[in-house]
N, C-alpha and C positions, 0 to 999 in steps of 0.2 A: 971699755964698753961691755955691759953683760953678753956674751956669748951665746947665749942660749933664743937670742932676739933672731924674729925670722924676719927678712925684707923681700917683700912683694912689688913689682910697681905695677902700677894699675893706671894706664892712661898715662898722664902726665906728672902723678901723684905718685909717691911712695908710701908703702902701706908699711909699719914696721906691725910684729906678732909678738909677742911676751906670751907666752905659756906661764903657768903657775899653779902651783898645789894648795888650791884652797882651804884655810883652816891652819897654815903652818903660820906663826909666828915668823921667825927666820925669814919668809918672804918680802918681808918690809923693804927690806937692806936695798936689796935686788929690783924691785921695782922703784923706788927712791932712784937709785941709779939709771934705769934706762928711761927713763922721764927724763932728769936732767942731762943725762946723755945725749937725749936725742933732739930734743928739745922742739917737741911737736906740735903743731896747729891746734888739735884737739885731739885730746885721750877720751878712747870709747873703755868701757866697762859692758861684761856680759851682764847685764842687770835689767830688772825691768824701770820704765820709767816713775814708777811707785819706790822699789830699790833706790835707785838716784837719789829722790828726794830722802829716803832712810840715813844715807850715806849724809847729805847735807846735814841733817839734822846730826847727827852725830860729831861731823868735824866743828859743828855750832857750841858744844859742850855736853846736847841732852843724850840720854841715856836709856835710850828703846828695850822695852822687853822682849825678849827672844823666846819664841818656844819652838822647839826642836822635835822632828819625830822622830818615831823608833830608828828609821836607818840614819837620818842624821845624828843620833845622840850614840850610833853602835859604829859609825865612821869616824866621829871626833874620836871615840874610845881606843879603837887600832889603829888612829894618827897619830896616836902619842907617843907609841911606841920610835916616835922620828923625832919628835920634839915639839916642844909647847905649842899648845893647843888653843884659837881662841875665832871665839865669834861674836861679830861677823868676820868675814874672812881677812886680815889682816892685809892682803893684796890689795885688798878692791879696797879698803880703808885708809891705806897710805900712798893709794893713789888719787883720791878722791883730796886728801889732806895736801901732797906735794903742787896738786896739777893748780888746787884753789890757792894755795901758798904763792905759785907761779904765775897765775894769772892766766891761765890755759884754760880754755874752755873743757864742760866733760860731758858726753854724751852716753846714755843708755842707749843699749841696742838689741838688749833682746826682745822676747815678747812683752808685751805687759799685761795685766792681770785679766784684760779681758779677753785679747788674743789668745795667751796660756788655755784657758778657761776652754776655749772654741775648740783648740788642739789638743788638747787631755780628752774632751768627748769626742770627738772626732777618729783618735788615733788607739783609744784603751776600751776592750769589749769589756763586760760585765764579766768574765772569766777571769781576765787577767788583773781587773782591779782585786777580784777574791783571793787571787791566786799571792797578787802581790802584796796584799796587809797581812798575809800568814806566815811568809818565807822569811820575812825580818828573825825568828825566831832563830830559824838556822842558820842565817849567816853570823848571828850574834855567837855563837857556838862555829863557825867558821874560822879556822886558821889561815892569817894572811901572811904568809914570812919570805914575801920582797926585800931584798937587798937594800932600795931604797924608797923615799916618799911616794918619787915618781914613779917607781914601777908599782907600787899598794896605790895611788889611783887610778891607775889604767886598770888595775886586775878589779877594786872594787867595781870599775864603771859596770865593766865586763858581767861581773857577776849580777849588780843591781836590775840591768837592762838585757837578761837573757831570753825574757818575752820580747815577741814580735811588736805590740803595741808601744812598749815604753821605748826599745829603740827606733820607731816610727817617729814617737814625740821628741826626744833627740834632735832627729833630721830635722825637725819643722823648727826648732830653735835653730839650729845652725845654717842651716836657708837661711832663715831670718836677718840671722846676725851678720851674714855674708851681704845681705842686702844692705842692711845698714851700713856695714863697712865700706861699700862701693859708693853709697850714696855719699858719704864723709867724705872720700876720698874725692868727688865730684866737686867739692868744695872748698876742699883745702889739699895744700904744696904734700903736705906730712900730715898721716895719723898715725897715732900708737893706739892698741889695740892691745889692754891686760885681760886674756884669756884663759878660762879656764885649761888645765891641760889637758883633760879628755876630751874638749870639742877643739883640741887645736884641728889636726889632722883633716874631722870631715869641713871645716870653715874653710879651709887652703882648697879642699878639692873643690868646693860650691863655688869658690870665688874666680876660677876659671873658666865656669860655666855660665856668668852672668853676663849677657851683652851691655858692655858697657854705653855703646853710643844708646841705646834702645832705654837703656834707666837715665841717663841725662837728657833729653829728647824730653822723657815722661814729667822731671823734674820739670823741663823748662813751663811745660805745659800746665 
């Protein structure tokens, strides 16, 4: 069993957790294995439900075009320094591949593009959006020299999200995804849950704080 799988229960349900470094190649192996390890009801992905259908399409044969911006194309560049590098995230790609191989249902659970959309305005002033199309410069000129992948994505998060506003919008994905996850779990024995590894931590601590009878209750209704 991958090691690095966190187990929650939630009600009557077993939550499993998979952390993961998005953008490594290498992650395939390891997510492959705790899918079939675990062998879950339904695998959620932090994706939005627009994402999902991306992922569909792609495990179908077709071949989306990706455009990247400046901090994503200056993170793939100091990921590499870990090893091969590819997008979309090879996690969320071989899990989307094993679960439909399996016959597992998959669910999105982050925001989707209109939610995002509401919480980006909602959570970033006109300062910090100036603030943060400019910084890209320096951190691209930024030395990142972690030991390992996982410590170069906790330090990028760190450094991406040192304004008040983007780590705000963080939080309101990981509520989110918390929510989602409680709801799945409402409905199935076992979920696994291929998470990024920056938003493991705050998802664990939201998901303590959700009243679970109060979200089934709401469900029923």
């Amino acid at each position: 069993m991958v090691k690095r799988l966190r187990t929650v229960r939630l009600g009557a349900s077993t939550l499993e957790l998979f952390p993961t470094v998005k953008g490594l190649e290498r992650e395939r192996k390891p997510v492959r294995e705790a899918i079939l390890g675990t062998r879950p009801g339904v695998v959620a992905l932090p994706v939005s439900a627009e994402g999902l259908r991306g992922l569909k399409a792609i495990w179908k044969g077709k071949e989306p075009e990706f455009f990247l911006s400046h901090y994503e194309e200056i993170y793939a560049v100091k990921l590499a320094r870990y090893g091969k590098v590819r997008v979309p995230p090879p996690s969320f790609t071989e899990a989307y591949s094993v679960a439909a191989g399996e016959g597992i249902p998959l669910r999105a659970i982050d925001l989707d593009e209109a939610q995002f959309s509401d919480a980006f305005v909602e959570s970033i002033s006109s300062s910090n959006l100036i603030y943060h199309s400019l910084r890209w410069r320096w951190l691209k000129r930024r030395r990142f020299d972690q030991p390992t992948a996982s410590e170069f994505a906790m330090a990028w998060d760190r450094a991406i999200n040192t304004l008040k506003g983007f780590q705000n919008l963080e939080k309101r994905r990981e509520e989110h995804m918390a929510r989602e996850l409680c709801r799945l779990c409402a409905k199935h024995n076992k979920v696994l849950a291929v998470i990024e590894l920056e938003r493991m931590e705050g998802i664990l601590a939201r998901l303590s704080s959700i009243d679970l009878k109060s979200l089934q209750k709401d469900e029923e209704e």
